[in-house]
PDB file with SEQRES, HELIX, SHEET and CRYST1 records, atoms N, CA, C and O in Angstrom:
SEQRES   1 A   83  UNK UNK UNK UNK UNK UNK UNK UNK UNK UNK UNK UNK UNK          
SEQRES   2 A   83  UNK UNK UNK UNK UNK UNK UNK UNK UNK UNK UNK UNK UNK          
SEQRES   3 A   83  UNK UNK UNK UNK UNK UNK UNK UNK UNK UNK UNK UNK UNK          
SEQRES   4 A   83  UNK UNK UNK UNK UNK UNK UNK UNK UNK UNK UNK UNK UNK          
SEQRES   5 A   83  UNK UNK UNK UNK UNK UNK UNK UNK UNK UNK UNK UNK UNK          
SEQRES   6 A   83  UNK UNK UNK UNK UNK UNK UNK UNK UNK UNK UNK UNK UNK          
SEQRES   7 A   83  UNK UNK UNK UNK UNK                                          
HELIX    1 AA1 UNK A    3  UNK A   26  1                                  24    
HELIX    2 AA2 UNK A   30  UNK A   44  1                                  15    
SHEET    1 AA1 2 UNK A  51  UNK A  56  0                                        
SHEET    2 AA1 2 UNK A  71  UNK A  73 -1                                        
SHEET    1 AA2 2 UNK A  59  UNK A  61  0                                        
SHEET    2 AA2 2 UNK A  66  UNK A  68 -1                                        
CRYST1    1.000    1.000    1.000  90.00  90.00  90.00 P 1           1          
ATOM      1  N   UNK A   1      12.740-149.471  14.571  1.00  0.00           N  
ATOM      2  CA  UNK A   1      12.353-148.375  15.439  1.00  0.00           C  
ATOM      3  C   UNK A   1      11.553-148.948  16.603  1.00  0.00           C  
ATOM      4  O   UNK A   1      10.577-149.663  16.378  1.00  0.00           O  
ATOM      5  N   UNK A   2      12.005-148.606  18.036  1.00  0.00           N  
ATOM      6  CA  UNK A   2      11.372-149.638  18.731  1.00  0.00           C  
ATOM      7  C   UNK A   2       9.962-148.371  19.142  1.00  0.00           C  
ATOM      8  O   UNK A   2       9.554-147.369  18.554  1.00  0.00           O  
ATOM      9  N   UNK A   3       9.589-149.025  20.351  1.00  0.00           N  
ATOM     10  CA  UNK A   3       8.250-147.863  21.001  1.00  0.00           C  
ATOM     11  C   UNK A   3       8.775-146.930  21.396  1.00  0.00           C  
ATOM     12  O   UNK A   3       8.265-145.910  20.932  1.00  0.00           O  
ATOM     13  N   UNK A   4       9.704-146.727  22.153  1.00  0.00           N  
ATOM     14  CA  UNK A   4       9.765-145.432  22.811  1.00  0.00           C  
ATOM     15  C   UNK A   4      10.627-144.138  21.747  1.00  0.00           C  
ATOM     16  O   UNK A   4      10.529-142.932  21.973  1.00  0.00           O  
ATOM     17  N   UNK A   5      11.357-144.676  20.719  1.00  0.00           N  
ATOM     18  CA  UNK A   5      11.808-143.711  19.596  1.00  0.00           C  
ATOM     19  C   UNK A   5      10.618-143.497  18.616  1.00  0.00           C  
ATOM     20  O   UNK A   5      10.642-142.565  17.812  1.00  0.00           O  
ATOM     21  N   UNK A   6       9.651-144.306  18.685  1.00  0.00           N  
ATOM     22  CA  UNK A   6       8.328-143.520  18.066  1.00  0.00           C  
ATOM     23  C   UNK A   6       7.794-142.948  18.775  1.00  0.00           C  
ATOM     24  O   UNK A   6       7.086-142.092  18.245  1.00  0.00           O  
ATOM     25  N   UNK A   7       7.743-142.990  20.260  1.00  0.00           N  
ATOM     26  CA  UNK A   7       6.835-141.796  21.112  1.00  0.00           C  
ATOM     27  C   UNK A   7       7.493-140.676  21.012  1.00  0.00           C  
ATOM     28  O   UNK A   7       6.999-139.548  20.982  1.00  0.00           O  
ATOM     29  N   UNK A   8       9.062-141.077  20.937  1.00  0.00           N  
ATOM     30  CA  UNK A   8       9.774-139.637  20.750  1.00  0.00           C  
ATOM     31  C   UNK A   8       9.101-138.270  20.056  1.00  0.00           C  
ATOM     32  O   UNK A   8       8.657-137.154  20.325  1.00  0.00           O  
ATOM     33  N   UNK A   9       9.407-139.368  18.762  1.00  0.00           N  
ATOM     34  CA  UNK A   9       9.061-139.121  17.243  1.00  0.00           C  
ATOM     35  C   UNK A   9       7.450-138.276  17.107  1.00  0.00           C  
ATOM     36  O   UNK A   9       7.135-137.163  16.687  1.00  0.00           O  
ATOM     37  N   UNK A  10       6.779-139.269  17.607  1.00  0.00           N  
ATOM     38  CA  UNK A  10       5.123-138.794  17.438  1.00  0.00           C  
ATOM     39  C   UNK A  10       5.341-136.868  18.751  1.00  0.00           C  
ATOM     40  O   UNK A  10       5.508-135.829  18.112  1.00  0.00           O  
ATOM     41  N   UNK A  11       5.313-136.793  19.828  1.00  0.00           N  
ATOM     42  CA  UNK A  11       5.723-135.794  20.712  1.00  0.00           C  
ATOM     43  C   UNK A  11       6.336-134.785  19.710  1.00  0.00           C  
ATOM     44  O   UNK A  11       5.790-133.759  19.303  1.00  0.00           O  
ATOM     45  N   UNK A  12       7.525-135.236  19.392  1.00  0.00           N  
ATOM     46  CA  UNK A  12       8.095-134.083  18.774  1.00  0.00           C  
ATOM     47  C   UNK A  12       7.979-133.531  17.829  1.00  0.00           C  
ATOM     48  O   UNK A  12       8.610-132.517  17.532  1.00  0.00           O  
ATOM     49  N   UNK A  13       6.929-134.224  16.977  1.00  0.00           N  
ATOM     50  CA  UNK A  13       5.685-134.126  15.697  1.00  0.00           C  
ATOM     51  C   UNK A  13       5.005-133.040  16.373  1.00  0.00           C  
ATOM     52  O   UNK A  13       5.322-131.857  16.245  1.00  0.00           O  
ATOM     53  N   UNK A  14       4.015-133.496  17.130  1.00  0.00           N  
ATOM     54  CA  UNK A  14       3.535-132.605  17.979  1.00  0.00           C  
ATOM     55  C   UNK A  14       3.530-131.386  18.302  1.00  0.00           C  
ATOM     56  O   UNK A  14       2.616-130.561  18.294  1.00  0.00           O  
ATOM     57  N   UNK A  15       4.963-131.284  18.687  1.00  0.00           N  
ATOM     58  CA  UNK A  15       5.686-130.114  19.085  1.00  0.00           C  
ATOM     59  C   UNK A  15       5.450-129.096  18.303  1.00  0.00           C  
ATOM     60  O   UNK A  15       4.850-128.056  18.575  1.00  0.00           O  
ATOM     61  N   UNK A  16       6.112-129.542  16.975  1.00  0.00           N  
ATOM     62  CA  UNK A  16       6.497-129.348  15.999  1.00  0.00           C  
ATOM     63  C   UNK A  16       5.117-127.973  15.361  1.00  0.00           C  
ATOM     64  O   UNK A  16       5.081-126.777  15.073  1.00  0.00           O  
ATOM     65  N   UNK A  17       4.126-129.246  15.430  1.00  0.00           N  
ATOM     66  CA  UNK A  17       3.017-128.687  14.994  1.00  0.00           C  
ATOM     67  C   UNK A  17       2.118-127.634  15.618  1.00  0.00           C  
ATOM     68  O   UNK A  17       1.668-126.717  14.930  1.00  0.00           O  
ATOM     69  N   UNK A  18       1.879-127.741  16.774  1.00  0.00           N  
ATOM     70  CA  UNK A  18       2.175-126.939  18.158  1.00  0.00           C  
ATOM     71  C   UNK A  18       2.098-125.647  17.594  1.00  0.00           C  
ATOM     72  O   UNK A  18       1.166-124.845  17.540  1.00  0.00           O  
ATOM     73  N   UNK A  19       3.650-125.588  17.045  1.00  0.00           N  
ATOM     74  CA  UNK A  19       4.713-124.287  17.345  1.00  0.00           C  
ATOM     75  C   UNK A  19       3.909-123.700  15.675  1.00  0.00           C  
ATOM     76  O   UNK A  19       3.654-122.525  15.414  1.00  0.00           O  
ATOM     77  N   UNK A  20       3.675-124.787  14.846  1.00  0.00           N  
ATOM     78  CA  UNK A  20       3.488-124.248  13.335  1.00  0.00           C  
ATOM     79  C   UNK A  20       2.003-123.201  13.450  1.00  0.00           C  
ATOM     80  O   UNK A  20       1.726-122.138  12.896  1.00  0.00           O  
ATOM     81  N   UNK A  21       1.123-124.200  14.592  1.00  0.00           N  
ATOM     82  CA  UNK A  21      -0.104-123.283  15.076  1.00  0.00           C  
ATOM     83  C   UNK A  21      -0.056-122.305  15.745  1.00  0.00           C  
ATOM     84  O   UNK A  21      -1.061-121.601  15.639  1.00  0.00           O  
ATOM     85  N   UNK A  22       0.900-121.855  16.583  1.00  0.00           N  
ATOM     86  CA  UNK A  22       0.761-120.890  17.046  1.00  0.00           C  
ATOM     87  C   UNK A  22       1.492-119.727  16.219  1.00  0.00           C  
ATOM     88  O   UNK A  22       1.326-118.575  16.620  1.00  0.00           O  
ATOM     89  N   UNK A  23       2.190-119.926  15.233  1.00  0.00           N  
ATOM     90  CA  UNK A  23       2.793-119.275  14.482  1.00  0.00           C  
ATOM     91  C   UNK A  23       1.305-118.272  13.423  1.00  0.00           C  
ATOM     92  O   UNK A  23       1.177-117.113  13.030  1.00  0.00           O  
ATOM     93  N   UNK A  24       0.535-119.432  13.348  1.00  0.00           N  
ATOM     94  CA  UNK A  24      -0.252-118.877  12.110  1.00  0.00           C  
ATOM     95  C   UNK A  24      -1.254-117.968  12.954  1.00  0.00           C  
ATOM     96  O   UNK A  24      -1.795-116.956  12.511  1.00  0.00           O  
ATOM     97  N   UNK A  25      -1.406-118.444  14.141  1.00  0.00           N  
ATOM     98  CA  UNK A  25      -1.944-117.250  15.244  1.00  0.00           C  
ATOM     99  C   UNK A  25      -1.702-116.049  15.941  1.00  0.00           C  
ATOM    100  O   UNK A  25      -2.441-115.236  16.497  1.00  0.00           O  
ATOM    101  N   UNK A  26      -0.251-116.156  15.742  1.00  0.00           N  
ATOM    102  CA  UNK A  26       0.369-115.016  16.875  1.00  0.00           C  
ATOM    103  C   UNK A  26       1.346-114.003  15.433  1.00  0.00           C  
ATOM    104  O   UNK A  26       1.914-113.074  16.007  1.00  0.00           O  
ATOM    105  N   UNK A  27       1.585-113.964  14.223  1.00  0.00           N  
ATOM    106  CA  UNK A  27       2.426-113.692  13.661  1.00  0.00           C  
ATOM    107  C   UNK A  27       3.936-113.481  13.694  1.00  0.00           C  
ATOM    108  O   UNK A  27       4.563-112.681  13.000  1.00  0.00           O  
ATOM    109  N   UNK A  28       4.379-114.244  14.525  1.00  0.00           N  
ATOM    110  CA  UNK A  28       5.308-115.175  15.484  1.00  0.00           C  
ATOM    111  C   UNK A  28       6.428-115.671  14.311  1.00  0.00           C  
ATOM    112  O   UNK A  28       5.785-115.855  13.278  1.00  0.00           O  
ATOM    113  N   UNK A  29       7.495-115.882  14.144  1.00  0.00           N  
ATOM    114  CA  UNK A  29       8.524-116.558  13.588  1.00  0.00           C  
ATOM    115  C   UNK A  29       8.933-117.740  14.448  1.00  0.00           C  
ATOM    116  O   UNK A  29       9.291-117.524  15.606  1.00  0.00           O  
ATOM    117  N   UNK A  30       8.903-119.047  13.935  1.00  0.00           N  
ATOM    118  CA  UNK A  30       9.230-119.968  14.672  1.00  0.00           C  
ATOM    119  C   UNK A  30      10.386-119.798  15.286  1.00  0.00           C  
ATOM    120  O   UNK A  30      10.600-120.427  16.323  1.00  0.00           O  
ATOM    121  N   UNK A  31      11.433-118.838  14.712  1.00  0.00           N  
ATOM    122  CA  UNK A  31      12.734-118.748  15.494  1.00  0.00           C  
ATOM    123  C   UNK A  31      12.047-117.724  16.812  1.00  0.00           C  
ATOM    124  O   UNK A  31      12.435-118.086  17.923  1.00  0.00           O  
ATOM    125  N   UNK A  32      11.410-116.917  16.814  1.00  0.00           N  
ATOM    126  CA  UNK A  32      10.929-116.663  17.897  1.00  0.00           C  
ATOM    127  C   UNK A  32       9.965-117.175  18.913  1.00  0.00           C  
ATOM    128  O   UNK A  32      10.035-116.777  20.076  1.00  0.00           O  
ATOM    129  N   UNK A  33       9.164-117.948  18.570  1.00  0.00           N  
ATOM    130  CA  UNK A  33       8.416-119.235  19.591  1.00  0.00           C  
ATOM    131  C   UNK A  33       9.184-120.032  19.648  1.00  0.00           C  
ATOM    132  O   UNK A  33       8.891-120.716  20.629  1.00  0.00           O  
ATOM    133  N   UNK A  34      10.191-120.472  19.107  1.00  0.00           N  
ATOM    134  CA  UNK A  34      11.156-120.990  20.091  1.00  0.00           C  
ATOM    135  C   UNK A  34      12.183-120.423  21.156  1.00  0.00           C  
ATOM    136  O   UNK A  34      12.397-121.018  22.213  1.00  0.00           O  
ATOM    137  N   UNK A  35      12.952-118.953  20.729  1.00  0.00           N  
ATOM    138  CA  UNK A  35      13.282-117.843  21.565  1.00  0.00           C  
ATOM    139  C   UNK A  35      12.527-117.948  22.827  1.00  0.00           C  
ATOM    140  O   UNK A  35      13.140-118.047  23.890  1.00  0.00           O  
ATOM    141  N   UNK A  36      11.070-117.931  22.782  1.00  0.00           N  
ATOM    142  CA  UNK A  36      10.019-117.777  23.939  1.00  0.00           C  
ATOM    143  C   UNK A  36       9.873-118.512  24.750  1.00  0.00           C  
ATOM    144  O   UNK A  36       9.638-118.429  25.955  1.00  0.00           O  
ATOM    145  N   UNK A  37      10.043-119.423  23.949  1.00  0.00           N  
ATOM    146  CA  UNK A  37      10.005-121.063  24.629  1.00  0.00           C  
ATOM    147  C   UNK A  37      11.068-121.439  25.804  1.00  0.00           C  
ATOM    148  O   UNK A  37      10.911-121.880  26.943  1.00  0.00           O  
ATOM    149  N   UNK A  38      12.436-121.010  24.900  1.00  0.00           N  
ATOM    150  CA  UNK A  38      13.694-121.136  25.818  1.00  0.00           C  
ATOM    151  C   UNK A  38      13.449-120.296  26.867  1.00  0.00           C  
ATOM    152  O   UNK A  38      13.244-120.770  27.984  1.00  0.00           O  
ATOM    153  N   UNK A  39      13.442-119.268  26.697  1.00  0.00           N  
ATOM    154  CA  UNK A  39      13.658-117.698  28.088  1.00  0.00           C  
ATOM    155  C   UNK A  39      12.625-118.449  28.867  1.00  0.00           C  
ATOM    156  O   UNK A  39      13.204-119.014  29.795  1.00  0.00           O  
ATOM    157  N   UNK A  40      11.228-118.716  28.887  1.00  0.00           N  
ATOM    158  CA  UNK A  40      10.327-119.289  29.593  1.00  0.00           C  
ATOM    159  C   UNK A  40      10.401-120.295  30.377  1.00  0.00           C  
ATOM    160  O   UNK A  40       9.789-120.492  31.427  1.00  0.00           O  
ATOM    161  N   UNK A  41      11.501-121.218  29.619  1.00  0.00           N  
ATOM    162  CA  UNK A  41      11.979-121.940  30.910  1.00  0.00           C  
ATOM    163  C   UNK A  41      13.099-121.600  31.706  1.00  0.00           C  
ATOM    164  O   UNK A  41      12.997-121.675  32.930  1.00  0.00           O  
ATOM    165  N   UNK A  42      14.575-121.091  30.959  1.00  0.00           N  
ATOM    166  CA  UNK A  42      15.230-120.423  31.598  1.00  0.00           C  
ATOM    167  C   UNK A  42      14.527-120.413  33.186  1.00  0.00           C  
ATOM    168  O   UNK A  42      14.779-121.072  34.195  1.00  0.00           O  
ATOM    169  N   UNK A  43      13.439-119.241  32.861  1.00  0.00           N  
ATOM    170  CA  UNK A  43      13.524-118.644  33.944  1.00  0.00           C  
ATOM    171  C   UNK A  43      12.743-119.351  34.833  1.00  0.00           C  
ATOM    172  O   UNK A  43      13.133-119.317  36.000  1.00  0.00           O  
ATOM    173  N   UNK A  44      11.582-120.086  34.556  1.00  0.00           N  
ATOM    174  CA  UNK A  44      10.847-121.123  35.391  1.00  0.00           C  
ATOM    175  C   UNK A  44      12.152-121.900  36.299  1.00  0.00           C  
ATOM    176  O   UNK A  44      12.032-122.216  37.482  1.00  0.00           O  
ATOM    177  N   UNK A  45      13.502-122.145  35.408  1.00  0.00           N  
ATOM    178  CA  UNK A  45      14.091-123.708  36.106  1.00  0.00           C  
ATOM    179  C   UNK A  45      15.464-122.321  36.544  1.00  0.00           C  
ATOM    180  O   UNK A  45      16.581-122.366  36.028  1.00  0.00           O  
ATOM    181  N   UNK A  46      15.135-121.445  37.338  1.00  0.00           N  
ATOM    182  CA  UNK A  46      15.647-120.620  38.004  1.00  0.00           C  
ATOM    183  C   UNK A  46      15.309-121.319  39.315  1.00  0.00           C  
ATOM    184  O   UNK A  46      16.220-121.852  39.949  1.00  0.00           O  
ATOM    185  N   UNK A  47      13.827-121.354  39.837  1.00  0.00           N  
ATOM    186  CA  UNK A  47      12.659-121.809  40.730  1.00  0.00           C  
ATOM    187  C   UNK A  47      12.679-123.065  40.738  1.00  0.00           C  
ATOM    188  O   UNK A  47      12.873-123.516  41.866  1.00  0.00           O  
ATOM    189  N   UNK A  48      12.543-123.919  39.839  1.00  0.00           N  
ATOM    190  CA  UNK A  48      11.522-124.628  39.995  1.00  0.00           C  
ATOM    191  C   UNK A  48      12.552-126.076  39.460  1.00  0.00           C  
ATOM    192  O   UNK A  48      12.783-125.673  38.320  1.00  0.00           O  
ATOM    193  N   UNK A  49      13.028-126.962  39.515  1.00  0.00           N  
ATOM    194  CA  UNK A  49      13.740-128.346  38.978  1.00  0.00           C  
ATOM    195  C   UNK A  49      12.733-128.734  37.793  1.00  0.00           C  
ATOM    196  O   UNK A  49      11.762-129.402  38.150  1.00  0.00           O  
ATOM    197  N   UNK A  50      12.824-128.418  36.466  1.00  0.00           N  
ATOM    198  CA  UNK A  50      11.253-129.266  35.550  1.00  0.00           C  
ATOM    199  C   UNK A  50      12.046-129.864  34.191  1.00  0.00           C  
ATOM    200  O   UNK A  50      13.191-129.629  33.805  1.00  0.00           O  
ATOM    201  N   UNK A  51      11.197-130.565  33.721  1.00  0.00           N  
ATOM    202  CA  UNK A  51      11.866-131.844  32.933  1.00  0.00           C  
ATOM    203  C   UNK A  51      11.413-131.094  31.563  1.00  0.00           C  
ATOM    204  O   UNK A  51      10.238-131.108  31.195  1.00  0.00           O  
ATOM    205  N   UNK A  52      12.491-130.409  30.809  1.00  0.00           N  
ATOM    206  CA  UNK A  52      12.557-129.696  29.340  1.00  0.00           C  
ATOM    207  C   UNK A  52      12.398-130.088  28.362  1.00  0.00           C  
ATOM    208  O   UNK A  52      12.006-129.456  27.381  1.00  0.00           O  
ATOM    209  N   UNK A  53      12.788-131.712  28.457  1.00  0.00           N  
ATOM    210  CA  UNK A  53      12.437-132.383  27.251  1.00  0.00           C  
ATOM    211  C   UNK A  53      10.909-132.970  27.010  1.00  0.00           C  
ATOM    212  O   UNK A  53      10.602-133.598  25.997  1.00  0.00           O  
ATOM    213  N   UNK A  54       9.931-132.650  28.168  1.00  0.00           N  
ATOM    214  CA  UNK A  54       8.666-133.365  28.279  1.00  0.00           C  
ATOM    215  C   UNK A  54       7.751-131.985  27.990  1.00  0.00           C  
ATOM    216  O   UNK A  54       6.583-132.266  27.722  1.00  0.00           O  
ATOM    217  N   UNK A  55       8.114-130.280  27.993  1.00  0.00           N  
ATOM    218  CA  UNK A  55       7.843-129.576  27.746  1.00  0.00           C  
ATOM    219  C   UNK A  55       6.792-129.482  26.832  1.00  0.00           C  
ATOM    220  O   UNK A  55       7.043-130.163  25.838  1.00  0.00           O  
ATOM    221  N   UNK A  56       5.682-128.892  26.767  1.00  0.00           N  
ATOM    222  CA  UNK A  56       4.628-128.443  25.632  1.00  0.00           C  
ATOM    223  C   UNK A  56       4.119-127.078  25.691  1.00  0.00           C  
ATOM    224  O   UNK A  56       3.728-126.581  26.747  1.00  0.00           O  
ATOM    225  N   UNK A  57       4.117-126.385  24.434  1.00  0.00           N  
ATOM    226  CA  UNK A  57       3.680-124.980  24.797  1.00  0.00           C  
ATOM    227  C   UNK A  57       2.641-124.580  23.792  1.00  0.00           C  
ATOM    228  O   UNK A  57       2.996-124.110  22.711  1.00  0.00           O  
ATOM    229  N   UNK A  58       1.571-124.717  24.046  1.00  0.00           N  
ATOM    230  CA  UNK A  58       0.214-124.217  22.686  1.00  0.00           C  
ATOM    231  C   UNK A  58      -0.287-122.975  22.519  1.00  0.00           C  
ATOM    232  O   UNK A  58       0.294-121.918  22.767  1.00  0.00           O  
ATOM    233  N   UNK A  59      -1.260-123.107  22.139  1.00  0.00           N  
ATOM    234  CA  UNK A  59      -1.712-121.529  22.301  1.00  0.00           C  
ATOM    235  C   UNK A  59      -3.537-122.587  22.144  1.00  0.00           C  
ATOM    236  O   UNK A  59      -3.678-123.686  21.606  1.00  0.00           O  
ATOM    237  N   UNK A  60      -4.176-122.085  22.540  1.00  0.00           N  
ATOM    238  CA  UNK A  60      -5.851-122.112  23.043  1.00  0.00           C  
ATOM    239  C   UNK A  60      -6.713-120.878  22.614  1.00  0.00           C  
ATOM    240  O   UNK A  60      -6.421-119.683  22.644  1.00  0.00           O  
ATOM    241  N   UNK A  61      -7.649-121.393  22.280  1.00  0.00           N  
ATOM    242  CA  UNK A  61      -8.535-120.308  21.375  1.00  0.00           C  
ATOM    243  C   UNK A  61      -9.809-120.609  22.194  1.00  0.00           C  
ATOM    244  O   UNK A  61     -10.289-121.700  22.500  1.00  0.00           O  
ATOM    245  N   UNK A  62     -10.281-119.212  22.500  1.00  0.00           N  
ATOM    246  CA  UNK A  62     -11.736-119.254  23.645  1.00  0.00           C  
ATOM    247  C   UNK A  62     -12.760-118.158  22.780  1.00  0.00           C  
ATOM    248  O   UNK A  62     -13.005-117.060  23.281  1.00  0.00           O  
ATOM    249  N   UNK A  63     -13.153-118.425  21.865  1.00  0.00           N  
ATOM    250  CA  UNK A  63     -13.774-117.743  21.550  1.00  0.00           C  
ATOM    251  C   UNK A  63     -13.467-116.720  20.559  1.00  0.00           C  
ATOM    252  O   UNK A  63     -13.479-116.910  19.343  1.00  0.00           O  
ATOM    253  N   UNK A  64     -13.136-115.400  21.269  1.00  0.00           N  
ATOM    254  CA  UNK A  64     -12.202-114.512  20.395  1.00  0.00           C  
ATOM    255  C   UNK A  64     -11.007-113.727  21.149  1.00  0.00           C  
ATOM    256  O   UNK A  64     -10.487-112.611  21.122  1.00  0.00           O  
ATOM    257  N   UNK A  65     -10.887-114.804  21.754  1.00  0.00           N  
ATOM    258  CA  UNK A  65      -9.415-114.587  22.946  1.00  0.00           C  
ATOM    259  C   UNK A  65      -9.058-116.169  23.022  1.00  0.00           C  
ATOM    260  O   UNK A  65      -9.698-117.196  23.246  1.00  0.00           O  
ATOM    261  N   UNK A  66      -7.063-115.682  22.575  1.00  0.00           N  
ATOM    262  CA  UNK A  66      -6.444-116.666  22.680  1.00  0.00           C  
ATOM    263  C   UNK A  66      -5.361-116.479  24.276  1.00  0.00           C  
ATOM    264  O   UNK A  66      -5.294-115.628  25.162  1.00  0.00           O  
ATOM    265  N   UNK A  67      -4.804-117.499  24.047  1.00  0.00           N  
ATOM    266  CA  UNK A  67      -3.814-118.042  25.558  1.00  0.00           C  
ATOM    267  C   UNK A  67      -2.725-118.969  25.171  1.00  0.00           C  
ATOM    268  O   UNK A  67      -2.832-120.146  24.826  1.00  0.00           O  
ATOM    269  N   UNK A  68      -1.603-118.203  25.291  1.00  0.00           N  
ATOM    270  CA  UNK A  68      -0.713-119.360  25.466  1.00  0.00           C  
ATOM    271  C   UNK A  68      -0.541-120.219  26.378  1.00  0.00           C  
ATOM    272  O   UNK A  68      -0.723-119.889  27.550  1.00  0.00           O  
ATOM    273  N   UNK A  69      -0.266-121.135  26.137  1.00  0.00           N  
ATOM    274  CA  UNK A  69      -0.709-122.474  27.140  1.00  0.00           C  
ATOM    275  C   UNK A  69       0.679-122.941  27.273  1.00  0.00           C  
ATOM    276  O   UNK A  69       1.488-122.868  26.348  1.00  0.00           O  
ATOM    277  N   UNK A  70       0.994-123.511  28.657  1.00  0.00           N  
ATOM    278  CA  UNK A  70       2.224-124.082  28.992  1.00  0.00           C  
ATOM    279  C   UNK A  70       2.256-125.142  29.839  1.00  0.00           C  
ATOM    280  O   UNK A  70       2.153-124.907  31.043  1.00  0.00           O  
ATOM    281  N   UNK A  71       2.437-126.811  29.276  1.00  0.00           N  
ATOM    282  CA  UNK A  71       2.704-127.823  29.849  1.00  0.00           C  
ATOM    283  C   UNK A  71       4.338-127.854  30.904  1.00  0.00           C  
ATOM    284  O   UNK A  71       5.419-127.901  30.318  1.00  0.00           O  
ATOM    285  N   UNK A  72       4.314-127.844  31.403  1.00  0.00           N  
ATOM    286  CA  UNK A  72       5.850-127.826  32.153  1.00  0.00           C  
ATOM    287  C   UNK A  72       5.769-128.681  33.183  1.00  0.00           C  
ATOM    288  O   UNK A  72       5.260-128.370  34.260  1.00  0.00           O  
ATOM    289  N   UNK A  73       6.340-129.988  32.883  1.00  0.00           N  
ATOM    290  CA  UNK A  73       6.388-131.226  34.133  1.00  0.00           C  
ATOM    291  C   UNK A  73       7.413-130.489  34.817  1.00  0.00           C  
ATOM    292  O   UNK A  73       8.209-129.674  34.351  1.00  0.00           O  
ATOM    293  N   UNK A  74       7.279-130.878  35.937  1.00  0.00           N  
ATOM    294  CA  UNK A  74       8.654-130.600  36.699  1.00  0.00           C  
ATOM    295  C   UNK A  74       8.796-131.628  37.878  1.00  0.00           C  
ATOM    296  O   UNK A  74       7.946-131.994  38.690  1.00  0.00           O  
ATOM    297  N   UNK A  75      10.093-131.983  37.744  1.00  0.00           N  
ATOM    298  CA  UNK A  75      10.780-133.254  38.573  1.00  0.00           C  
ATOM    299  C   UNK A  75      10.418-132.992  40.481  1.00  0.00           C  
ATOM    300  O   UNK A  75      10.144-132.041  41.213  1.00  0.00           O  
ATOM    301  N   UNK A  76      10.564-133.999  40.573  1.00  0.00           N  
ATOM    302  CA  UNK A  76      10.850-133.707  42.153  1.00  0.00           C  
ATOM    303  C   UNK A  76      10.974-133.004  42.659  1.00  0.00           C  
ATOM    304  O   UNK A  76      11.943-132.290  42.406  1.00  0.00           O  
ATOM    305  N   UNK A  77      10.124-132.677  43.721  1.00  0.00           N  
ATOM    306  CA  UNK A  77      10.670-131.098  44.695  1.00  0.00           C  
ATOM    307  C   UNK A  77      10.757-131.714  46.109  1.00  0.00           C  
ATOM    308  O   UNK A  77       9.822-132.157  46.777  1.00  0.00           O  
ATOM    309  N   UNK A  78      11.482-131.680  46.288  1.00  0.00           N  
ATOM    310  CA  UNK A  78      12.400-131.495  47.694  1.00  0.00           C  
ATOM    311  C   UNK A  78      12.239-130.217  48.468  1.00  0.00           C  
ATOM    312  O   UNK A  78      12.990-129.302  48.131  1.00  0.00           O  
ATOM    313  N   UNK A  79      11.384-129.991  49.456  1.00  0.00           N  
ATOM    314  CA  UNK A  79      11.527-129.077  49.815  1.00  0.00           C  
ATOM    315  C   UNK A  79      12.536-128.847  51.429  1.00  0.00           C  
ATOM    316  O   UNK A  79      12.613-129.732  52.281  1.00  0.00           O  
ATOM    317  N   UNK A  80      13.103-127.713  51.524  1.00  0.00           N  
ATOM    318  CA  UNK A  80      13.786-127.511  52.964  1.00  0.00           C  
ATOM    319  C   UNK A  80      13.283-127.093  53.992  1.00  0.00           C  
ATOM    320  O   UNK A  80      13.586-125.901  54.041  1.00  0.00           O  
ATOM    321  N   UNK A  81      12.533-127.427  55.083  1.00  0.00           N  
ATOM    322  CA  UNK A  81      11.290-127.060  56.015  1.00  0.00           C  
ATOM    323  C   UNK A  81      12.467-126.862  56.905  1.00  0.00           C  
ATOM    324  O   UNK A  81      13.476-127.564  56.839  1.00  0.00           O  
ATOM    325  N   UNK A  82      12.278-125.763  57.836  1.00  0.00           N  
ATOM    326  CA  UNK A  82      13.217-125.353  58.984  1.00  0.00           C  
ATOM    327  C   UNK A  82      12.363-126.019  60.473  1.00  0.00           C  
ATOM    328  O   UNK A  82      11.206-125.611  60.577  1.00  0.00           O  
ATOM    329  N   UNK A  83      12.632-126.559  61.099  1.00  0.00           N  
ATOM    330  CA  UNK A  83      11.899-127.135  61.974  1.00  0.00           C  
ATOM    331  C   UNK A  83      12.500-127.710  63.363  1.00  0.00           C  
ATOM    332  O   UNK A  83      11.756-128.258  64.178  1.00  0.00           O  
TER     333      UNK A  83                                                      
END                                                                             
C-alpha cells in the first residue's frame, strides 16, 4: 500500500465517520446524509467547477446549536470579464 492509497484510505475513514456523527446528531439515515450530500453538490457544481472527491461535510456543535459544515474545494475558476 503505497502513501497516497493510505491518504485515500485514512480521508475516507474520515468521511466515513463524519457521516456516522452526524447521523447520531441529526436522526439522519446515512442513506440520507448521503442523499444530502449528493443534491448539495449537484447543485453547488451547477455554479461553481469543485473537486467531489476532496469533499467534507460535518456537522459542528456550538454550544446548544449545531451547523452543518461544508468543505467544498473547488478547481479553478476562470472567469469571463467583458472588457
Amino acid at each position: 500500500m503505497n502513501w497516497f492509497t493510505r491518504k485515500r484510505s485514512a480521508e475516507s475513514a474520515k468521511e466515513r465517520l463524519q457521516l456516522v456523527l452526524v447521523h447520531d446528531r441529526t436522526d439522519l439515515t446515512p442513506g440520507q446524509l448521503e442523499a444530502l450530500k449528493d443534491e448539495l453538490l449537484k447543485a453547488i457544481s451547477r455554479y461553481i467547477d469543485i473537486d467531489p472527491e476532496a469533499v467534507q461535510i460535518g456537522l459542528e456543535r456550538d454550544g446548544r446549536s449545531q451547523r452543518l459544515v461544508a468543505d467544498i474545494p473547488l478547481r479553478s475558476v476562470s472567469r469571463n470579464r467583458a472588457g
